[in-house]
VOTOR-800968 format. One line per 8 residues: number of its first residue (from 1); their letters; for each residue x, y, z of C-alpha. Coordinates in steps of 0.5 Angstrom, whole numbers, plus 500, padded with zeros to 3 digits. Layout:
NUM	a	X/Y/Z  ...
END
This chain:
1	xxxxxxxx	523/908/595  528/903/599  532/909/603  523/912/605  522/906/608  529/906/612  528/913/613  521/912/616
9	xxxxxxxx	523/905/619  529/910/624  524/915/625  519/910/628  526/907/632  527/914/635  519/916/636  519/909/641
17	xxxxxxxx	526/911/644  524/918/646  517/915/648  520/909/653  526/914/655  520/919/656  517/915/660  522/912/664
25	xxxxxxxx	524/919/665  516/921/668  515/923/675  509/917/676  515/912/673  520/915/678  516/915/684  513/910/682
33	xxxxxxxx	519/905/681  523/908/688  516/906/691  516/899/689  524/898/691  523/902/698  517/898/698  521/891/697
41	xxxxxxxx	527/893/700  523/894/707  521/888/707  528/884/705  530/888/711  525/886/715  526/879/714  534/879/714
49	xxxxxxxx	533/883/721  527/876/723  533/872/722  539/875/724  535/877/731  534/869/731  542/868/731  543/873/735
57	xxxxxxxx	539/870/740  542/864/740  550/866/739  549/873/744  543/870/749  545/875/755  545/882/750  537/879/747
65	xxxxxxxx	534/876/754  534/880/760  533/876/767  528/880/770  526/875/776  529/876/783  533/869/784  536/871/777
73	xxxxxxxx	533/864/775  536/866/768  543/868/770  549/863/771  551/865/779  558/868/780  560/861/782  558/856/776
81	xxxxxxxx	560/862/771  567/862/774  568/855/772  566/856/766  570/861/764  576/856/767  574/851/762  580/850/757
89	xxxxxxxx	578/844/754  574/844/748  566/841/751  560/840/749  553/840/753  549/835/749  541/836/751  536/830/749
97	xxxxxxxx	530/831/747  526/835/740  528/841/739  520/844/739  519/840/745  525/843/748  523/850/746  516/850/747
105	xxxxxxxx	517/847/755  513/841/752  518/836/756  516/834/763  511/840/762  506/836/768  511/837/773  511/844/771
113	xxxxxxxx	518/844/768  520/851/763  525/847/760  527/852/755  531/855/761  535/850/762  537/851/754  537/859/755
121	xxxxxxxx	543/857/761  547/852/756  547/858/751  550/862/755  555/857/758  557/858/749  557/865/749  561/865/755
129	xxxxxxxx	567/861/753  568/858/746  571/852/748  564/849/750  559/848/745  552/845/745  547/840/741  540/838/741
137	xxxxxxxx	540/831/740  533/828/738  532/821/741  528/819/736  531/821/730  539/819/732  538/813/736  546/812/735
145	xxxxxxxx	547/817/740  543/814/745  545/806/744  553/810/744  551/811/752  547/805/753  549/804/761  545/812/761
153	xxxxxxxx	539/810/759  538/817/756  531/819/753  528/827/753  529/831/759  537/829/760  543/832/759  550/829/757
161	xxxxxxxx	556/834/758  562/831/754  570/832/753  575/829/751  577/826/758  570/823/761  562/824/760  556/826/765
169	xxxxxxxx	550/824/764  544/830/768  538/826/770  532/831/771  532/830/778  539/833/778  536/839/774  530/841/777
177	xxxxxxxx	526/838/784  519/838/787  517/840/794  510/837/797  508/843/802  502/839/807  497/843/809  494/841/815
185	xxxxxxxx	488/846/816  485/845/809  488/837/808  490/839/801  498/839/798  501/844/795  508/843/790  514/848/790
193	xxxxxxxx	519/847/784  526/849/784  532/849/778  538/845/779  541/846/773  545/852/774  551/849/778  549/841/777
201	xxxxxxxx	551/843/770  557/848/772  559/841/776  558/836/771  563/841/766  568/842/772  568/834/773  569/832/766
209	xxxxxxxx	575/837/765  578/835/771  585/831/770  584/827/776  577/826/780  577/822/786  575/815/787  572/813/793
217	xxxxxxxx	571/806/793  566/803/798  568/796/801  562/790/802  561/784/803  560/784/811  552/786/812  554/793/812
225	xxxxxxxx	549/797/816  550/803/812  550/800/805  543/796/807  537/797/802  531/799/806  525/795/802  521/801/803
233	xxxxxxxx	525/806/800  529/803/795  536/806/799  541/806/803  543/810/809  549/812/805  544/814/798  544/822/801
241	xxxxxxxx	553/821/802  553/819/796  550/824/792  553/830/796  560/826/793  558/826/786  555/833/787  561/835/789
249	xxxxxxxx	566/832/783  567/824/787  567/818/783  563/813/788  565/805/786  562/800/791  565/793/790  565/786/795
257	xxxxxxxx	572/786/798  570/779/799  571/777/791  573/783/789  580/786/789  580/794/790  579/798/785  586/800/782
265	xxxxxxxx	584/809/782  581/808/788  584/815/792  579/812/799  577/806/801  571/806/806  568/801/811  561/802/812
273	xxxxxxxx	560/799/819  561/791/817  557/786/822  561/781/820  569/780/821  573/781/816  578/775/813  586/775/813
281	xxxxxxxx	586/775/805  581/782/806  586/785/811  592/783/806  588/787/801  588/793/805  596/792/808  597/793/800
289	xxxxxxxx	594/798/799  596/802/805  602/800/803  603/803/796  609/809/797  608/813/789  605/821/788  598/820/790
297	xxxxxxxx	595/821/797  590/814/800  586/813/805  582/807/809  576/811/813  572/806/816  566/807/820  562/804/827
305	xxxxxxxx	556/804/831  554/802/837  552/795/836  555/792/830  557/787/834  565/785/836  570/785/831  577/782/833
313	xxxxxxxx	580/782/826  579/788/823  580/793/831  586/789/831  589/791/824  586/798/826  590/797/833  597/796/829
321	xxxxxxxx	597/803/827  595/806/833  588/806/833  584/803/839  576/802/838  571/802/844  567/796/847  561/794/843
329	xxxxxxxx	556/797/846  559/803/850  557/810/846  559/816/848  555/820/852  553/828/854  553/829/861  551/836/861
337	xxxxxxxx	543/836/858  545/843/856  549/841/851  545/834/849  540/834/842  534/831/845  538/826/849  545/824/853
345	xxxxxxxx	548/821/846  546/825/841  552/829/842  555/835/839  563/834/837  568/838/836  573/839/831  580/839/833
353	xxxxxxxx	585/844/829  592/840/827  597/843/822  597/836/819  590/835/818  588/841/812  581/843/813  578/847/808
361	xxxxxxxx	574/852/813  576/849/820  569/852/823  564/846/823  558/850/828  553/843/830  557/838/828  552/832/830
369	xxxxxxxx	556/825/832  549/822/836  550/814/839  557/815/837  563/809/839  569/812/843  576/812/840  582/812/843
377	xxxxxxxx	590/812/840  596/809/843  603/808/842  603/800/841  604/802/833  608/803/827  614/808/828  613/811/823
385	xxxxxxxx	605/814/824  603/820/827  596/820/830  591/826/832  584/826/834  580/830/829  573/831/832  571/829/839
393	xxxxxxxx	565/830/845  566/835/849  569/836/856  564/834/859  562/827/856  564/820/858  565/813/855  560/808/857
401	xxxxxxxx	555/802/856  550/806/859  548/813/862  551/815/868  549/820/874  555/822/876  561/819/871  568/822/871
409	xxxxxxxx	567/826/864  573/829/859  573/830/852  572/824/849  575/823/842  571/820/836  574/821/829  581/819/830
417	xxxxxxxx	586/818/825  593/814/824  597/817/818  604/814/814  608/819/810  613/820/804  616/824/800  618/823/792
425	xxxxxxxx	621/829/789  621/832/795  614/833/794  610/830/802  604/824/800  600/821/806  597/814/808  591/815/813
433	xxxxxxxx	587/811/817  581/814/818  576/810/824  569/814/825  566/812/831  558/815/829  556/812/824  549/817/823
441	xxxxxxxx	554/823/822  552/820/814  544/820/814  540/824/810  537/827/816  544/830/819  547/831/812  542/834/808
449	xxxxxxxx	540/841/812  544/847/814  542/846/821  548/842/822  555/842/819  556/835/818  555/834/810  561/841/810
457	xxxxxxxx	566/837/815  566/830/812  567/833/804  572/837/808  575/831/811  574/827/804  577/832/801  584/832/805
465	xxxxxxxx	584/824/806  584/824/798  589/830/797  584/834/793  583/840/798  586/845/794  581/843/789  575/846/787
473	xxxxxxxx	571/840/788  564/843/786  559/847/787  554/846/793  547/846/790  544/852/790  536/850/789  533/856/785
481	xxxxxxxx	524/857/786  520/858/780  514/859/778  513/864/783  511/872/782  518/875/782  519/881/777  523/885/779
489	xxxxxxxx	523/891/774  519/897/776  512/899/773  516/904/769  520/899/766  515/894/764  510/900/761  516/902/757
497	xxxxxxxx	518/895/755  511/892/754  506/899/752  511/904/749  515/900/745  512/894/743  505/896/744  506/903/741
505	xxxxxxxx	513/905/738  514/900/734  506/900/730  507/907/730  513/907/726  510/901/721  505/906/720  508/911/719
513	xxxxxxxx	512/909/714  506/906/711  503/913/710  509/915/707  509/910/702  501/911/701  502/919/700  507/919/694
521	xxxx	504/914/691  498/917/691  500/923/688  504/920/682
END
């Protein structure tokens, strides 16, 4: 009886065995099975592509975003990426603000600002070169960040780029700008918006890799007429110079030479257009720093205007190194009205080429010195000095007080300089004194459009004064117009994109693929 109830026991073992083995083994079971794993392995396929595309894009932007617009808004231009590429140091571009609102073009949204195009450029500037590297720090939930550079004042819309040697702080104002047009007809306003960002960030990874960055010390102290604050405006005649410094990879420091001792890295020290006369002890301060003989290159420039009024003590340290500086009151004047910008003393200079002077372009058309003082060197100086003329009127402009009908003209010099030089390691540096007899050459109006070369001749002047010519020393602005219809990809192009692939293809391929699926289930 017990070897019976074993036996049916096997038997009913075996009749369940074949019955699973029998159904696993059918075709519903088979097609079935395939159905749901290709089924659930189409959709981790999926998900797994979703994310991997997003780190993509975020690792390889160039491969996933294409730039269809004219200006190239999102490229990096052949200048910004050749610095880039020159960046050896590890360097981290740190944006500020909620990684959403970066995203979604919610910071500085009412100025009609696409704020994710400064983040698609600071990804390439990564994908580019891994020694810079970016982070998105949000203001609110890393206050540390922000309190480690208080004196920046960092909140959402700025930029910090950082390496081991020094830090830049980007304003929005250095990433984008805005440009009111009047229109006199209809008495409205309408704004043109331009980026920045491209070479202001470029710039900011130049200067802060950089082993050396010059100083320019700008002296006050003695009612400077160039570094008076208008009320109005809240700047100063030199406020555009010293912007396009900075632009250029200059550090700007203003100090009172009356209390202050000048600034002990400082590569140029700058006189703008004192009104008062300057003391033995300040003149002492400028012996010793002329004085200094060791491997780095510094100059004196100091800058005059018509009616500054006398200043005996300074024109007489000027006149110890050969340099002599016109009358108060006498300008230069053009007597050729051809040759005049709206006036007898708004003159064009010329640059004059001497082997000693290293300038990086050498042409300088519309070099405009209006209400310039007369300059003049001697030979009651120092032995050991050379002195060169470096910028004058032409052969037809003369030296006055006032403008005269038949005046005896020639070329009238109008920067001059007086320069020392020694050798260490047989290597040549120099001690220059600059004296600049227009003082106008610096405003917004001269060195702000193209119309004149001002701007190009004084950073080539500043560049040589401080020993920084074979440098690169930035990148010129290069303000890019958005907001403006500019595809440049052809009707076929964006009808292959946007209906073909995206509107088309890419649904028809899912459903597709779903009726496949639909079909072999139906059958099983």
């Amino acid at each position: 009886m017990a070897k019976n109830l074993t036996k049916n026991k096997e038997k009913q073992k075996t009749s369940k065995s074949s019955g699973v083995k029998k159904w696993l083994g059918s075709e519903r079971m088979k097609h079935g099975a395939v159905a749901k794993i290709f089924t659930v392995a189409f959709l981790l396929v999926l998900i797994l592509c979703n994310v991997l595309v997003d780190v993509f894009a975020d690792r390889f932007p160039s491969l996933t975003r294409f730039d269809l617009t004219s200006s190239n808004l999102n490229s990096l231009s052949e200048e910004s990426l050749e610095v880039v590429k020159g960046i050896d140091e590890p360097t981290t571009i740190y944006m500020i603000g909620n990684e959403d609102d970066i995203k979604n073009d919610r910071i500085y949204q009412t100025y009609n600002v696409k704020y994710s195009q400064f983040l698609n450029l600071v990804q390439r500037y990564a994908e580019v070169n891994s020694n810079i590297s970016y982070q998105i720090i949000d203001p609110d939930k890393n206050p540390s960040f922000i309190s480690k550079y208080a004196d920046e004042s960092l909140s959402a819309g700025y930029i910090l780029v950082e390496s081991e040697r020094r830090y830049k702080a980007l304003t929005p104002s250095d990433l984008f700008m805005i440009q009111s047009v009047p229109d006199y007809t209809t008495q409205t306003m309408t704004y043109n918006y331009f980026s920045t960002a491209d070479s202001a960030i470029a710039n900011a990874l130049y200067l802060t890799n950089l082993d050396h960055v010059p100083v320019v010390a700008v002296a006050t102290g003695h009612s400077e007429i160039l570094t008076s604050v208008n009320s109005s405006t809240n700047t100063s005649a030199l406020t555009a110079f010293y912007e396009l410094l900075k632009d250029n990879n200059y550090d700007v420091k203003e100090f009172n030479i009356l209390t202050d001792e000048i600034p002990e890295d400082a590569s140029i020290v700058m006189i703008p257009t004192p009104t008062t006369d300057y003391t033995a002890e300040e003149l002492e301060k400028l012996d010793a720093f002329l004085a200094t003989e060791g491997t780095e290159t510094h100059s004196l420039f100091v800058t005059f205007y018509p009616t500054q009024g006398s200043l005996p003590n300074l024109t007489g340290f000027l006149e110890e190194w050969g340099i002599v500086v016109g009358e108060p009151g006498t300008m230069v004047y053009e007597a050729y009205t051809a040759k005049q910008y709206g006036g007898a003393s708004a003159i064009f200079g010329e640059y004059v080429e001497n082997e000693a002077v290293r300038m990086d372009t050498g042409v300088y058309n519309n070099l405009l010195l209006p209400n310039s003082v007369p300059m003049g060197l001697s030979d009651d100086a120092h032995s050991y000095t050379e002195r060169f003329v470096l910028a004058q009127g032409s052969a037809t402009t003369y030296a006055s007080d006032k403008e005269e009908s038949n005046p005896q003209t020639e070329n009238t010099p109008i920067i001059v300089m007086s320069q020392k030089q020694w050798t260490v390691d047989n290597d040549f540096y120099n001690a220059n004194v600059i004296a600049c007899g227009n003082s106008e050459m610096f405003t917004s109006q001269l060195i702000g459009t193209s119309t004149f070369s001002n701007g190009d001749y004084l950073i080539d002047l500043f560049a040589f004064a401080s020993d920084s010519s074979d440098l690169s020393t930035g990148l010129r602005v290069n303000q890019i117009q958005t907001y403006v219809p500019d595809v440049t990809a052809s009707d076929a192009t964006l009808r292959f994109f946007g209906l073909g692939i995206f509107t088309i293809g890419i649904p028809a391929a899912v459903l597709v693929i779903g009726l496949v699926v639909f079909l072999r289930r139906r059958h099983l």
